[in-house]
N, C-alpha and C positions, 0 to 999 in steps of 0.2 A: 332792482331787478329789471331794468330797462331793456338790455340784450346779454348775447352771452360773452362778448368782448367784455362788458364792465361790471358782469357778476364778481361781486366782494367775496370770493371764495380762496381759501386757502389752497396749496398747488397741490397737496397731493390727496383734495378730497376734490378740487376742480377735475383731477384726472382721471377720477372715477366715475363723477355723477356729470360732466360736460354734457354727456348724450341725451342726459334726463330734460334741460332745457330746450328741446328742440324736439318732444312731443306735444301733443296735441295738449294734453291734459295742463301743461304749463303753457300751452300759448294762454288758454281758456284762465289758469290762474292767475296772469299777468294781468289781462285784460279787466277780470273781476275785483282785482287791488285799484286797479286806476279809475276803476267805474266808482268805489266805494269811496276814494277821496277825492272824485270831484265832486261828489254829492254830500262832501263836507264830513263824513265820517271821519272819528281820529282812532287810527290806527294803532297797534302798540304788537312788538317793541320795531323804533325807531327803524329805520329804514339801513343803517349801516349797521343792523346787532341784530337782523335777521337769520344771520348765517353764525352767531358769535357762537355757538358749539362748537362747531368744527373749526372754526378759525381759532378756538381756543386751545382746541384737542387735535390735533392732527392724527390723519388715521394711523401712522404705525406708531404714537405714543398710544392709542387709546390703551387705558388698562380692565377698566371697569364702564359700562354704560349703563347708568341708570335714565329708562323711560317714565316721561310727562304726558300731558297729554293736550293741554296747548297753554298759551301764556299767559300770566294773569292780566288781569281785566281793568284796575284802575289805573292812578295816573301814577306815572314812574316808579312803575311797580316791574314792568317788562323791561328784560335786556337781554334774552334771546338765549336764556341759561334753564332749562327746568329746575322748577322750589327757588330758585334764587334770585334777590333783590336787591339793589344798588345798596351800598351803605348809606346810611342814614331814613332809609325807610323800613318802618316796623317788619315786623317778622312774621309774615302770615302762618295761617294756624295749623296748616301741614308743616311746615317748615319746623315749627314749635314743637313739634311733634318727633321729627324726625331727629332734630337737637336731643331730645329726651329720650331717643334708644340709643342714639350713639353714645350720652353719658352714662347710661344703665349697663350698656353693652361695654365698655372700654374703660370707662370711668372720663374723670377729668370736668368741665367747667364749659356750660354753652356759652358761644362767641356770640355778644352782643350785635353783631352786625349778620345777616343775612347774606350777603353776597358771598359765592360760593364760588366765584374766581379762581382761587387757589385750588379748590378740587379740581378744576378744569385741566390747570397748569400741570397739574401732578398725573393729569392720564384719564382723571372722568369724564365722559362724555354725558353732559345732561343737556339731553335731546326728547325736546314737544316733540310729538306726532303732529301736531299741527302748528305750522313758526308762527303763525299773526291771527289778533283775535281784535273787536272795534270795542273801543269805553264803553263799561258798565255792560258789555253783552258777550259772556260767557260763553264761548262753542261757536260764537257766530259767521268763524270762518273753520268749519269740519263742513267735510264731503266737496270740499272747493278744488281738492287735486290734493293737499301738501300731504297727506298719507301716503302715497303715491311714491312722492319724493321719498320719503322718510322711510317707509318699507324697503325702499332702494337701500340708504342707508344701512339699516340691519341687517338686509341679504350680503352687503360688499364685508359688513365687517365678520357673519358669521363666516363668508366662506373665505376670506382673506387673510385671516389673522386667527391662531392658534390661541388656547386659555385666558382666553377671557370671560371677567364676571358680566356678566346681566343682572340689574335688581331691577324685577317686576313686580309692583305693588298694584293692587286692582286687576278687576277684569279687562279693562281696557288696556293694561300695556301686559298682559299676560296674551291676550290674544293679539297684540300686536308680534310678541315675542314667542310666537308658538314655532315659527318654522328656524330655532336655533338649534343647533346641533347640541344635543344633552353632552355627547361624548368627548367634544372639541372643546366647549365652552362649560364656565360651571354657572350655571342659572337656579337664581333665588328669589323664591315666589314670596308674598304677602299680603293682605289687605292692604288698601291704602292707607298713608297715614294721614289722613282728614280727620276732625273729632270723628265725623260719623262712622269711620270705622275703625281708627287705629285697635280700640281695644278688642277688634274681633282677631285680634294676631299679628299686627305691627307691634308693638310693644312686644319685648319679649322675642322678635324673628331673630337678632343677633345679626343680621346680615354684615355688619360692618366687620367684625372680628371675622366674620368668616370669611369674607372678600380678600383682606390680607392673609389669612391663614394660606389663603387659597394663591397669593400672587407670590406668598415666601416661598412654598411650595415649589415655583417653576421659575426661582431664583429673579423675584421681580421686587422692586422697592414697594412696603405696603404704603397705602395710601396715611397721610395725616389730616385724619380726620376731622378735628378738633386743634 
């Protein structure tokens, strides 16, 4: 993210958010990334898979957006995808979780590999609220601007683009997810699926079956899941 000439952004999400680079609030981001790794912090996920949502998803494929909340914390574990991790690194314990409602919900056999690529390709948009977090310190880039960004985000696709799902799991992307249109979009609450809460109502929410119920519906390909 050096200027807005060599932002690694896809063109038709560069064409909505170009403007967002050239506030205040992302001069102020910029400078606090570059301050973190000359002071030796390692940063995660990589520097060209900051933006890998949207350059996965292009906004008028998106079909479904399910909200993160930033990226995980050890080492190649981030690739700039919310819940998802390169193949060949274990399956964290949300992740484990959310495997076991889509097999509860659908049926069928969890993918040993974690990386969730292919839901990208297919129209999910799994987008952090916040794109970059430092080793082993969880949170410890919130309130730095990238909500900003990201809330941008949400506003372009709820008023942009007709029927679309939202899965918002936690209070944290529930209340990022408050100003979506109930009547435009069909949006699906839950606890998060973390151990510490899945069984307050993640297990059991079905949001996957309903997601497609919901994209057969308005004549759209359902997502595969699994």
């Amino acid at each position: 993210m050096k200027n807005r000439r060599e932002i690694r952004l896809e063109d038709s999400w560069k064409k909505r958010l170009e403007s967002e680079f050239e506030k205040t609030y992302m001069t102020s981001l910029r400078q606090f990334l570059l301050e973190r790794k000359r002071a030796g912090a390692t940063v995660y996920p990589p520097g060209h898979l900051i933006f890998n949502a949207m350059n996965s998803t292009p906004f008028g494929q998106v079909k479904v957006v399910i909200l993160g909340q930033d990226p995980y914390h050890g080492p190649n574990q981030a690739h700039g995808l919310c819940f998802s991790v390169p193949d060949g690194v274990a399956l964290p314990p949300s992740l484990v979780n959310i495997y076991r409602e889509i097999c509860d919900d659908l049926g069928g056999v969890a993918p040993v590999s974690g990386n969730l690529q292919n839901w990208a390709e297919q129209g999910v948009l799994l987008l952090n609220a916040v794109l970059t977090v430092e080793r082993s310190r969880a949170g410890s880039h919130q309130g730095k601007g990238w909500e900003h960004f990201t809330d941008r985000i949400v506003s372009e696709l709820n008023a942009g683009r007709k029927s679309l799902v939202f899965m918002l799991w936690g209070s944290y992307a529930m209340k990022k997810g408050a100003v979506i249109d109930r009547e435009r979009h069909l949006v699906l609450t839950a606890p998060h699926p973390s151990p510490l809460s899945a069984h307050r109502g993640f297990f059991g929410c079905r949001h996957f079956s309903k997601a497609n119920a919901w994209l057969e519906q308005h004549k759209l390909e359902p997502i595969h899941w699994l």
